[in-house]
C-alpha positions as a printed Julia matrix, in Angstrom:
186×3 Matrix{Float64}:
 -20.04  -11.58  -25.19
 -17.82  -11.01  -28.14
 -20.51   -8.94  -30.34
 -21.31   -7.09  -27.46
 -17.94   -5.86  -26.51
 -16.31   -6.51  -30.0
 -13.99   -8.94  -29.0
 -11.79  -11.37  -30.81
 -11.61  -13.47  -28.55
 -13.83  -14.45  -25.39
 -13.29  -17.7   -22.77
 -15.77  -18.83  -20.22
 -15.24  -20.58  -17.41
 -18.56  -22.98  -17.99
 -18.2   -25.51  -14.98
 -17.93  -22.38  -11.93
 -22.3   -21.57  -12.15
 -23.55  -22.03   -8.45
 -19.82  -23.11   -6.88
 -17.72  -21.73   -3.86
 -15.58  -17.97   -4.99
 -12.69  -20.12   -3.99
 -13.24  -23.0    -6.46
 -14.59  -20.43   -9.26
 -11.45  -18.28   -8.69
  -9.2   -21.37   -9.06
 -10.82  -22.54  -12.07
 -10.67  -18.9   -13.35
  -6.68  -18.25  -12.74
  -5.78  -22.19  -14.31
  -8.15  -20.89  -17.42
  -6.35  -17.33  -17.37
  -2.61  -18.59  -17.06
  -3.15  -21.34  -20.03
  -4.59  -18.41  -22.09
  -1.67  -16.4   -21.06
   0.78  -18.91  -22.13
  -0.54  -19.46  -25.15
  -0.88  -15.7   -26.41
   2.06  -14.3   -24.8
   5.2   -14.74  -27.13
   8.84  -15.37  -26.2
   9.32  -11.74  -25.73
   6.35  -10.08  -24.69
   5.8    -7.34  -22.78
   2.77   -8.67  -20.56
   1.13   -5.99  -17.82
  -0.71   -7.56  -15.13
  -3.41   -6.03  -12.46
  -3.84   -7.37   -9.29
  -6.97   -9.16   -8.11
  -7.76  -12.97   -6.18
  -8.25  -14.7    -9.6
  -5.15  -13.24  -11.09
  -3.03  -14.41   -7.83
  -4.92  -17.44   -8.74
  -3.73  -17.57  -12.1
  -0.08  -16.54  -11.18
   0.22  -19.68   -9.24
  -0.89  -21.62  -12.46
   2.18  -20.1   -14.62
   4.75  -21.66  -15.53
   7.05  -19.78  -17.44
   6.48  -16.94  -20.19
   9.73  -16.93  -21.91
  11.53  -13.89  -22.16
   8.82  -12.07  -21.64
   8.77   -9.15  -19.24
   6.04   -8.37  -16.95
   4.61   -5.08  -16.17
   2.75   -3.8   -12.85
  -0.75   -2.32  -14.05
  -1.74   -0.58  -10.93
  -0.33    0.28   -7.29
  -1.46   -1.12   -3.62
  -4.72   -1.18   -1.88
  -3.79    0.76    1.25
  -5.65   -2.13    3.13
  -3.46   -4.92    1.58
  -0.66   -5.21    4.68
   0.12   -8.82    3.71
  -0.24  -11.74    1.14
   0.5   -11.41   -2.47
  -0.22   -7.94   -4.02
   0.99   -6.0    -7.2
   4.33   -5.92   -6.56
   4.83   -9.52   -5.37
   2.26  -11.08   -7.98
   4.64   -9.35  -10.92
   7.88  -10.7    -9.27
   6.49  -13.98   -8.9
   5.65  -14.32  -12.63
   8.54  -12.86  -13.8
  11.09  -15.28  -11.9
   9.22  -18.17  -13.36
   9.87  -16.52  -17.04
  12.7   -14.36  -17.77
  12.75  -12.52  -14.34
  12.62   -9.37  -15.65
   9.86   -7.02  -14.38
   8.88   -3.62  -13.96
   7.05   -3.07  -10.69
   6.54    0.14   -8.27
   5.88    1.33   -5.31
   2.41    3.39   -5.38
  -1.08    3.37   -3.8
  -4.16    2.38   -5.85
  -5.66    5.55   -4.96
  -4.31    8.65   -4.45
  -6.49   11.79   -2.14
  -5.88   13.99   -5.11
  -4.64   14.22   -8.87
  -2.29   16.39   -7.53
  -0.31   13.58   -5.91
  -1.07   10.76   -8.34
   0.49   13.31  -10.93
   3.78   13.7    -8.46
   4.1    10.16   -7.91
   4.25    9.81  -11.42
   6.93   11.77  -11.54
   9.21    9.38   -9.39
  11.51    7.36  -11.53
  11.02    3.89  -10.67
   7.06    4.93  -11.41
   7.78    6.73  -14.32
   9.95    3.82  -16.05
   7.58    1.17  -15.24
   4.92    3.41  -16.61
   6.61    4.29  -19.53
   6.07    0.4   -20.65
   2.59    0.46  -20.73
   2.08    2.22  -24.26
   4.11   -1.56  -25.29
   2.38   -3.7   -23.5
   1.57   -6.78  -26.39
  -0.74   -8.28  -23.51
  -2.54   -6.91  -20.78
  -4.11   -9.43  -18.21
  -6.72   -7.2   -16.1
  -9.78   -8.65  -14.23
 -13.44   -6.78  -13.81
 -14.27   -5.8   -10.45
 -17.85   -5.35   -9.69
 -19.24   -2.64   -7.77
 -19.3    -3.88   -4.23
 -17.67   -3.99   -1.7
 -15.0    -7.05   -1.12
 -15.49   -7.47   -4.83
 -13.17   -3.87   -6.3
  -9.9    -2.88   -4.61
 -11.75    0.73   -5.74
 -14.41    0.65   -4.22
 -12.88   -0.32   -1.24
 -10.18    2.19   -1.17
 -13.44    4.94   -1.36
 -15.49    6.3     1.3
 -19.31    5.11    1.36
 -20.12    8.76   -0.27
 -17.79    8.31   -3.27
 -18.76    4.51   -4.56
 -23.17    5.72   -3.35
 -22.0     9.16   -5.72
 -20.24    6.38   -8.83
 -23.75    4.24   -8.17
 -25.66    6.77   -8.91
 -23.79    8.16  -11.98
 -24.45    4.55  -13.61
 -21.23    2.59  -12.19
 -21.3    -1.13  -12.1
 -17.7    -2.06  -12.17
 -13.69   -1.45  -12.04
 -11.02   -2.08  -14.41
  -7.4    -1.1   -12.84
  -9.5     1.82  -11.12
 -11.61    2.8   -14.18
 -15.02    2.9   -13.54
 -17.36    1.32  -15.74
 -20.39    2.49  -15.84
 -24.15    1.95  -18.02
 -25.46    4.56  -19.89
 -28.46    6.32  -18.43
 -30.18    4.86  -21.37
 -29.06    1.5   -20.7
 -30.33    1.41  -16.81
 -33.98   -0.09  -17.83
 -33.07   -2.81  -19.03
């Protein structure tokens, strides 16, 4: 995994083959928020996505220092309740240092039009601004399915059938990751 994707550094959760999504995603966020704690410095800037294992893992924390924690991306218009973007950030930050920059936005946005206005807003904009500091960033893979990417289900059945068939496979904080055409044989 690290050759492949030229990482430094790559953890596996070894003990979650062939167990419940509820025990793996347990397993995964205890994993994820001892990683976290040991990286993250007294005053880091950490920015954090939003996904079931990383609620998981926010539950797991215990305190980052000083560090301040940073929103990565806005709120699935189906989330009405539980622990989202906003909340999962909070949470984290007022077991560290309770500072955090959070904000107010939808995942997805009907056109670039109004993703570019929203950006505009000042509470966006500042929270934003962080992410070009960010000494950690804690994201988690979606793959391309529905229940399993807050993008894909944000997206009509056109849009993610169009992304399959351009090669996607997965989401990162609304990226789309996609194989090459050349790599779809194998």
């Amino acid at each position: 995994l690290r050759r492949v994707l030229g990482l430094r550094r790559a953890v596996v959760v070894s003990d979650a083959h062939g167990r419940e999504t509820d025990v793996v995603r347990r397993a995964v966020g205890r994993l994820s928020a001892r990683q976290l704690t040991e990286l993250a410095g007294r005053d880091s800037i950490v920015g954090i996505s939003s996904s079931r294992a990383l609620i998981a893992m926010g539950e797991q924390i215990e305190s980052l220092g000083n560090s301040t924690v940073v929103q990565l991306n806005g709120v699935l218009s189906s989330q009405t309740d539980g622990v989202g973007p906003v909340e999962l950030v909070r949470d984290i930050a007022a077991k560290s240092s309770g500072r955090s920059r959070v904000f107010y936005a939808p995942f997805v946005t009907p056109t670039v039009a109004s993703a570019r206005d929203l950006r505009r807003d000042p509470t966006i904009h500042w929270a934003m601004a962080a992410f070009s500091r960010l000494d950690i960033a804690v994201v988690s893979v979606g793959l391309w399915d529905a229940g399993a990417s807050g993008l894909y289900d944000s997206l009509t059945a056109k849009e993610c059938e169009e992304l399959v068939q351009a090669g996607a496979i997965g989401e990162v904080c609304g990226a789309v990751l996609e194989v090459g055409v050349e790599d779809r044989s194998e």
